[in-house]
C-alpha positions in Angstrom: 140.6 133.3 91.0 140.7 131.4 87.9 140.9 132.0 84.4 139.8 130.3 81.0 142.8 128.8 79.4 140.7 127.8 76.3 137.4 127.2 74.8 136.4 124.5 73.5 133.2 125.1 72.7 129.4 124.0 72.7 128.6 120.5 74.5 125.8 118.8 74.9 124.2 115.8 76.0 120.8 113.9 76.2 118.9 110.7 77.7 115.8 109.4 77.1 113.2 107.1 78.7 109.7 106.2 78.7 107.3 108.3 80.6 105.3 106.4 83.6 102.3 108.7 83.0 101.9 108.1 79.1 100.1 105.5 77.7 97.6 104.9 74.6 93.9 105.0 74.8 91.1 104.2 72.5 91.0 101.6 69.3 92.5 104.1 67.3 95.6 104.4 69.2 95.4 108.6 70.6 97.9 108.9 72.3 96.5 110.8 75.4 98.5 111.7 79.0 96.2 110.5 81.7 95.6 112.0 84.9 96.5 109.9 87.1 95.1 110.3 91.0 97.4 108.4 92.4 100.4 109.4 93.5 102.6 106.5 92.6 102.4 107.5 88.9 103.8 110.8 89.7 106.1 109.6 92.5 108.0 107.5 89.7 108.1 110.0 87.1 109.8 112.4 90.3 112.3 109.4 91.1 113.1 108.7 87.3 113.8 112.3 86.3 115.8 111.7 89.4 117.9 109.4 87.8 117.6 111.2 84.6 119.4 114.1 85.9 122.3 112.4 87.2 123.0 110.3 84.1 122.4 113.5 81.9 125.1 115.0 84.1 127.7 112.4 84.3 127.3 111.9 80.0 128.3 115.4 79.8 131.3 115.4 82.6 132.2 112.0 80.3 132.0 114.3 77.3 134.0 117.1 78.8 136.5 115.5 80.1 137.1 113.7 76.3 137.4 117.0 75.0 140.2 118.2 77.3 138.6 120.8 79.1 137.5 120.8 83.2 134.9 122.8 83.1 131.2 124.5 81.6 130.6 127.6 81.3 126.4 128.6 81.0 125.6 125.1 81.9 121.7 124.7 81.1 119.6 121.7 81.7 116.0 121.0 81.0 113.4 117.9 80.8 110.7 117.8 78.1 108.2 115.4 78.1 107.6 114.3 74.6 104.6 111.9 74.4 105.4 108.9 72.9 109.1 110.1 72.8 109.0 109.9 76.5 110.5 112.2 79.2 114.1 113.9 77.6 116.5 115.6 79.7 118.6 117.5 78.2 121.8 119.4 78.9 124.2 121.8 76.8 126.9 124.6 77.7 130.3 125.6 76.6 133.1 123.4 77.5 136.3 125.3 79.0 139.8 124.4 80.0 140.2 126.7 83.7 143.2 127.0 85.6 143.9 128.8 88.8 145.4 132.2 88.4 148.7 132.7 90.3 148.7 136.0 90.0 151.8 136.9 87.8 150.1 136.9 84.4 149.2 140.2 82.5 145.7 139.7 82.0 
């Protein structure tokens, strides 16, 4: 098995980008989501959280690595869609130096 050498501690990382399916409406400016019927809209916003994923990912392996540890322990993710912020992916755990246990320590 493997055990936690040390603990670094809380990480976390996140990318923004405009949303495909937000845009403003009216003279005033509302800001309003519109529901789209075609599927393109939604096809995009599927490839770009995609893309959002991976680069939310590779920040925080970036991040991890910086820090000395290997690893990240209760590694959560999410994606918020914020309006006029646009879609947010976000990522945050706890950032751990692991090593393989040889089986001759005492713990």
């Amino acid at each position: 098995g493997y055990v936690v050498v040390h603990v670094f501690g809380f990480v976390e990382e996140l990318v923004v980008a405009d949303d495909p399916e937000f845009e403003y409406q009216g003279t005033n400016q509302v800001l309003q989501y519109r529901q789209s019927t075609r599927t393109s809209k939604n096809e995009t916003r599927q490839s770009l959280m995609y893309l959002l994923d991976s680069s939310v990912r590779r920040r925080m392996c970036k991040k991890v690595l910086e820090m000395g540890g290997n690893a990240v322990l209760n590694y959560y993710q999410n994606f918020d869609m914020e309006g006029d912020s646009g879609l947010v992916a976000r990522s945050y755990g706890t950032c751990v130096l692991i090593q393989r246990d040889d089986g001759n320590s005492d713990i």
